[in-house]
C-alpha positions in Angstrom: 62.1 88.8 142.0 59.5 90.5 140.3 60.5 94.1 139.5 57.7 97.3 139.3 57.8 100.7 140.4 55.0 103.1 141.9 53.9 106.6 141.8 50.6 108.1 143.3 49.1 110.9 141.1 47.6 113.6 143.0 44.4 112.7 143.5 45.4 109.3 145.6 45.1 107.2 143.0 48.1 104.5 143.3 49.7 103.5 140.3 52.3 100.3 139.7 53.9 99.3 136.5 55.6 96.0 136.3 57.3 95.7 133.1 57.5 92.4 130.9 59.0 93.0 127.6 58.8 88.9 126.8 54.9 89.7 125.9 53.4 91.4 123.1 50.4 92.0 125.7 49.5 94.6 128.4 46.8 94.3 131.5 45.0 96.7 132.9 44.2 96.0 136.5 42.1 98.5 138.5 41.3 97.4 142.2 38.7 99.0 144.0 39.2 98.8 148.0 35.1 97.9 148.5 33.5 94.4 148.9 30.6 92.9 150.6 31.8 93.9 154.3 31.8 97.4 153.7 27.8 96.9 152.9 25.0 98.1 155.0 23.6 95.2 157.0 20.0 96.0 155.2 21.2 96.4 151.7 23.8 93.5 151.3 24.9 92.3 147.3 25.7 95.9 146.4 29.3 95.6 146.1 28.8 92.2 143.5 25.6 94.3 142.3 28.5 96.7 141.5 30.6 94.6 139.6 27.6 94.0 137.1 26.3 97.7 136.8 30.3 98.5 135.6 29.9 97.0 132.5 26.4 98.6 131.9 27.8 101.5 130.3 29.7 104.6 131.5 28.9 108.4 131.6 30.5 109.0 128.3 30.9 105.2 126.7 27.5 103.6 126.5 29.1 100.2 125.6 32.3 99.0 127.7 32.6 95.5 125.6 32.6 96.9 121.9 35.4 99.2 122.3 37.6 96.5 124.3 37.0 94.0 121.6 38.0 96.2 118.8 41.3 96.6 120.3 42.3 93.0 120.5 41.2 92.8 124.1 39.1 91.0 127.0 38.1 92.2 129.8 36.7 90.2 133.4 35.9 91.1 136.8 35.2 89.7 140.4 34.0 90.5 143.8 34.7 89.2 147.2 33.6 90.1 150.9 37.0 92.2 150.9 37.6 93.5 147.8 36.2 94.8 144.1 38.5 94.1 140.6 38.1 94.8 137.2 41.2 93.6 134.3 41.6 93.5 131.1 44.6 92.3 128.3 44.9 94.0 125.0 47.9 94.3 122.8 50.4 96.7 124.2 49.8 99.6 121.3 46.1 99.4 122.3 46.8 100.0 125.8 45.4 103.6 126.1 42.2 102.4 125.1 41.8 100.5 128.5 42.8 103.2 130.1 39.8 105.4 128.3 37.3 102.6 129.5 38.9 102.2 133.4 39.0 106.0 134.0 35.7 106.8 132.4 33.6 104.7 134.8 36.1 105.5 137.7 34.6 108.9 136.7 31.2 108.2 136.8 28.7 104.9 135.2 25.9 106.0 133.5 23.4 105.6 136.2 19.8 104.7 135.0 16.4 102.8 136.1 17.2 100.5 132.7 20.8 99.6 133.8 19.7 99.2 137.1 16.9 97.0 136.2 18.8 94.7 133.3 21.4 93.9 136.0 19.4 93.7 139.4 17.2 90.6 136.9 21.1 89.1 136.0 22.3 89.3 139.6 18.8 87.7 141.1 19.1 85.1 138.5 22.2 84.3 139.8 21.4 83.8 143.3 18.4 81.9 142.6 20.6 79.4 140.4 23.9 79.1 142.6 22.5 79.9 146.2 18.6 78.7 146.3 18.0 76.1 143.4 21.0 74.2 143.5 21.9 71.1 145.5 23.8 72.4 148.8 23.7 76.5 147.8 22.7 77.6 150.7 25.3 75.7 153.1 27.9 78.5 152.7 24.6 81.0 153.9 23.9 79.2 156.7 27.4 78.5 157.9 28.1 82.1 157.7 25.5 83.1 160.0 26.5 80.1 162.3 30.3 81.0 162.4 29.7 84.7 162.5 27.5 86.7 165.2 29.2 90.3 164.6 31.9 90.8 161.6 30.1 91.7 158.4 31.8 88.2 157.0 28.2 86.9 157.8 26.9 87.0 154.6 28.2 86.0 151.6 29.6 88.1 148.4 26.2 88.0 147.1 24.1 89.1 149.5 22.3 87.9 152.5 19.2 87.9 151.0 17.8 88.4 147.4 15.1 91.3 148.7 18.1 93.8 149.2 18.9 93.4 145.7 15.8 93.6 144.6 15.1 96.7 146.9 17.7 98.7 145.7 16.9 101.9 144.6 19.2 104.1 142.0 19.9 106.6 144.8 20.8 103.7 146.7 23.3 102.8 143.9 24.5 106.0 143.6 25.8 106.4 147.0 27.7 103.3 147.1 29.2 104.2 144.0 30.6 107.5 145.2 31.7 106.5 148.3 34.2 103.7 146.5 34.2 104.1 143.5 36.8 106.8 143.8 40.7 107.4 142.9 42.0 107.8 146.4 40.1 104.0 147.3 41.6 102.9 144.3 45.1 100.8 143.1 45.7 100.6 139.2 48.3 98.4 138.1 49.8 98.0 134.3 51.6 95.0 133.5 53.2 93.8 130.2 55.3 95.4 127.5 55.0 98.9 128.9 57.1 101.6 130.0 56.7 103.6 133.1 57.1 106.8 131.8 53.8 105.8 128.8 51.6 104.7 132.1 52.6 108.4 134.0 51.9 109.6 131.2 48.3 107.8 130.4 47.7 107.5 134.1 47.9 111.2 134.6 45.9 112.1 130.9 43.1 109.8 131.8 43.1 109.4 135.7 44.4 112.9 136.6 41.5 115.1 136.2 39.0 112.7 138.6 38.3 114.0 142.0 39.7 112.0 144.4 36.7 111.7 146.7 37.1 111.1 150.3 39.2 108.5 151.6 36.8 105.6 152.8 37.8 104.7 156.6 37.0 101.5 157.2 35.8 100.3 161.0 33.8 97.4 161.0 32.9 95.2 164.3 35.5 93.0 165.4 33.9 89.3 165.7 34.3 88.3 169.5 36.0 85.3 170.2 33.6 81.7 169.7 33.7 80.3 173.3 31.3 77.1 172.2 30.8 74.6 169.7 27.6 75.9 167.5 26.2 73.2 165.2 23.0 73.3 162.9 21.0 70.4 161.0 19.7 71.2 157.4 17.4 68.6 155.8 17.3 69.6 151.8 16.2 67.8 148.3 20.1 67.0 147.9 22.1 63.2 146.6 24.0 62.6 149.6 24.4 63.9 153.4 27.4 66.2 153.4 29.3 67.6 156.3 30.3 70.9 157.0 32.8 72.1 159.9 34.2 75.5 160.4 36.9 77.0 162.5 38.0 80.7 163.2 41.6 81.5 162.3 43.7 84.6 161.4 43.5 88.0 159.3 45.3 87.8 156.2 48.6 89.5 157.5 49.0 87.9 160.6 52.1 85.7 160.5 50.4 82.3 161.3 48.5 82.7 158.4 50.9 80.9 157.0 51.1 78.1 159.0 47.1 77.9 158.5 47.6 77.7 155.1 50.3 75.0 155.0 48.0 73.4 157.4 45.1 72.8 155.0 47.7 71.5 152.5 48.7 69.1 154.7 44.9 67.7 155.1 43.7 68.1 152.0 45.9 69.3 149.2 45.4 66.7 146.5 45.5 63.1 146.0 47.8 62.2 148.6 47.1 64.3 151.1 45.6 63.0 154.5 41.9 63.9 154.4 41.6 61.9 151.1 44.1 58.9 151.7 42.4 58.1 155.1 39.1 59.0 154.6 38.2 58.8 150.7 40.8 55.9 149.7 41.5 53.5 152.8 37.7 54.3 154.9 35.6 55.1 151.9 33.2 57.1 154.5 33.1 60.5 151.9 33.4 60.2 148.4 34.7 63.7 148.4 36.8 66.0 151.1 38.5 69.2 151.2 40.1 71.3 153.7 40.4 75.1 152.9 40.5 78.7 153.6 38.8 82.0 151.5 42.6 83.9 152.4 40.3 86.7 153.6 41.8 90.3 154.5 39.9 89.9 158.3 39.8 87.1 160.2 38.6 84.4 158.1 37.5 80.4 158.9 38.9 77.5 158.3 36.9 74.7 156.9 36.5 71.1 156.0 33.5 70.0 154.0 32.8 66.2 152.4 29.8 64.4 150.5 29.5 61.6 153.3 29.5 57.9 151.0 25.8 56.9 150.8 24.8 54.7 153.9 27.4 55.8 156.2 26.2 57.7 159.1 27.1 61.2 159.9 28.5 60.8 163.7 31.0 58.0 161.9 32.2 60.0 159.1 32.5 63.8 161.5 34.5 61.0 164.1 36.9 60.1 161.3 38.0 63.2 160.2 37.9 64.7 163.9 40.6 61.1 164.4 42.9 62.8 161.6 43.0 66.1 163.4 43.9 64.8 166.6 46.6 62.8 164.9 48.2 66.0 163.5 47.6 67.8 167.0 49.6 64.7 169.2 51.9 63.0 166.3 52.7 66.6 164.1 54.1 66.3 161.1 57.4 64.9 160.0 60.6 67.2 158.1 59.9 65.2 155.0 56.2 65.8 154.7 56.2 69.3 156.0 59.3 70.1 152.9 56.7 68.3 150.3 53.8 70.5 151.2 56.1 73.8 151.4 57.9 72.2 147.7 54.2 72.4 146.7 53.6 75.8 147.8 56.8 77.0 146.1 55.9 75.3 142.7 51.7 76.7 142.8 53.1 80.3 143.4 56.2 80.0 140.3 53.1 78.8 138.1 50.7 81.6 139.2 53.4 84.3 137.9 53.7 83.3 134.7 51.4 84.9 133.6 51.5 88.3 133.1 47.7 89.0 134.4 48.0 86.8 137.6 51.5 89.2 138.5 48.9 92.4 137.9 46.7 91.3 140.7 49.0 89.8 142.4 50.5 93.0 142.8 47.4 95.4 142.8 45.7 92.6 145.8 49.1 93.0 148.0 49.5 97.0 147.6 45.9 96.4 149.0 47.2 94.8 152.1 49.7 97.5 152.5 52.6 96.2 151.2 52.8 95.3 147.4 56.8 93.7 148.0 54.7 90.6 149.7 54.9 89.3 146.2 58.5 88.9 146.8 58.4 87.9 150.4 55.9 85.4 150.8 57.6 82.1 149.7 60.2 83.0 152.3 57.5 83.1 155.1 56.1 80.3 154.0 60.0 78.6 154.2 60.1 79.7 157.6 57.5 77.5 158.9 58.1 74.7 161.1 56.7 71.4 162.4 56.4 72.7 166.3 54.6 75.4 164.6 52.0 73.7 162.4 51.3 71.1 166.0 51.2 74.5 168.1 48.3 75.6 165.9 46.3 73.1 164.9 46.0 72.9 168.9 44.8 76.3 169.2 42.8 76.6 166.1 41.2 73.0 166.0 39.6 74.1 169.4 36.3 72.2 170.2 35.1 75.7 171.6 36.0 77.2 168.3 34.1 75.1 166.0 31.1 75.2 163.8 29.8 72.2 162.0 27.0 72.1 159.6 25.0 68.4 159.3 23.8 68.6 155.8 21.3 65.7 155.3 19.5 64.3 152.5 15.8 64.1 152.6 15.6 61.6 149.5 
């Protein structure tokens, strides 16, 4: 059981201390309820835009880094399409300094045409080097606008294109920032040797006196259900044809999540997983596989995606792996296999708590979803699951109707 207690302060901001005398360490997680589906169809990247600009120097600390690194700490961030969040670890009897840094750009960065302009070249550098130079960058682009018609999943964390990036204008910047970037769309969570009455009483110095800004409501379009098969060829500069396929399954808190996810354990979770003994090992037709989901809040996708063996054709290699679907939709899966894969599960999640910063967002990510005791609940959802349940599923979600496949060839 992991143990931590929550107070709101008055201006919305929701605080959780979970408590870990074993460390000499403290973290510092703020979660900001933004990411790239709460942007504006026409000026996509903002949120991940965001994430860069918050290190560029706050209204009364010009350098974020410095401070943090005179105090024994580190600091990271990341964005996704559902979500914004910034940590950091310091010693414990450093801690209010974090708390100086988070609050003081929670109240307000120091917006600026030079900011703006040093991090707009950083985040169009890194599209151009992950998403348009590099081999394949651009498959997760177009397989988002294949799988998606409606729900703003259809572009990626980045942006949809780099011109909205390069577009955006400091009152642009400024907006988005005061519609999120506020205490009452924000979770703070302090993990490590702390007490709670030292975090009320930082949380309430430092976070107090921020207006809490309006409450962000989010209502984006729902994505209508796919009632055909959608494919799309891509001819590219790339080593080997690859294969992409794609199919819709469940928001984050719908119970068959779960089975989803044990599903793409059961096809791809290591070495001897199905995918990879079949397909890799015994038919050699990919020299890589992997089944997967992005665990997204909304309704995410499914997908399976391989480097195709050079010289093996594409209809072959998509047949094979449809062959080891249907097996798991007719044959299922046996007790024994179906207790290794949940065994597996149990062991990933005991190794993710260790550490004191993965329980922080742990924590701050399932307050996000509403309930923050999920870290305490999951593994006996996931225990729940059984065979009919994983056959049931892979009927309905391995639909043809509901699939989107990618052909990914080499031009060389």
């Amino acid at each position: 059981m992991i143990q931590y207690e929550k107070f709101t302060l008055d201006n919305g901001l929701r605080v959780l201390v979970h408590k870990d005398e074993s460390t000499p360490m403290a973290v510092v997680n703020v979660i900001y309820d933004v990411g790239a589906r709460d942007e504006n169809p026409d000026k996509t990247g903002f949120a991940h835009l965001f994430e860069h600009l918050m290190f560029g120097g706050s209204i009364n600390i010009p350098e974020y880094d410095e401070p943090l690194q005179m105090a024994g700490g580190e600091n990271n961030a990341f964005t996704t399409n559902d979500l914004t969040n910034y940590y950091c670890q310091l010693p414990a009897e450093n801690i209010e300094t974090a708390f100086w840094l988070e609050s003081d750009r929670m109240l307000s960065l120091a917006f600026d045409t030079k900011s703006l302009d040093t991090q707009r070249k950083v985040v169009c550098e890194e599209f151009k080097e992950h998403y348009i130079n590099k081999p394949y960058g651009d498959a997760w682009h177009k397989m988002r606008e294949l799988a998606y018609t409606t729900h703003p999943y259809r572009w990626m964390t980045i942006g949809k294109e780099l011109k909205h990036v390069e577009d955006a204008t400091l009152q642009d910047v400024k907006d988005f920032f005061y519609k999120h970037y506020t205490p009452v769309n924000a979770i703070l969570v302090v993990a490590g040797n702390v007490t709670v009455e030292r975090v009320k009483e930082l949380a309430g110095k430092w976070f107090g006196p921020i207006p809490a800004g309006a409450k962000y409501i989010r209502r984006l379009p729902e994505e209508p259900k796919q009632t055909a098969p959608k494919t799309m060829e891509v001819k590219a500069s790339v080593p080997l044809d690859a294969l992409y396929k794609c199919w819709h399954i469940y928001p984050r808190l719908d119970k068959r999540y779960y089975v989803t996810d044990l599903i793409t354990e059961i096809l791809s979770g290591g070495g001897s997983s199905r995918l990879f003994q079949a397909l890799v090992k015994e038919k050699q037709l990919f020299s890589n596989i992997d089944c997967s989901h992005y665990g997204s809040t909304d309704a995410g996708l499914l997908s399976i995606q391989g480097k195709l063996v050079k010289g093996v054709n594409m209809k072959d290699a998509e047949a094979a792996v449809m062959e080891e679907i249907i097996k798991l939709q007719q044959e299922g899966i046996s007790e024994l296999e179906l207790q290794k894969v949940k065994n597996k599960t149990e062991s990933m999640m005991a190794f993710e708590d260790m550490s004191v910063m993965n329980r922080a967002t742990s924590l701050a990510m399932y307050e996000l979803l509403g309930d923050a005791d999920l870290i305490n609940k999951e593994l006996e959802i996931y225990q729940a699951v059984t065979s009919e349940e994983l056959m049931n599923e892979s009927r309905v979600i391995f639909d043809e109707n509901n699939c989107n496949t990618l052909y990914y060839y080499s031009n060389n």
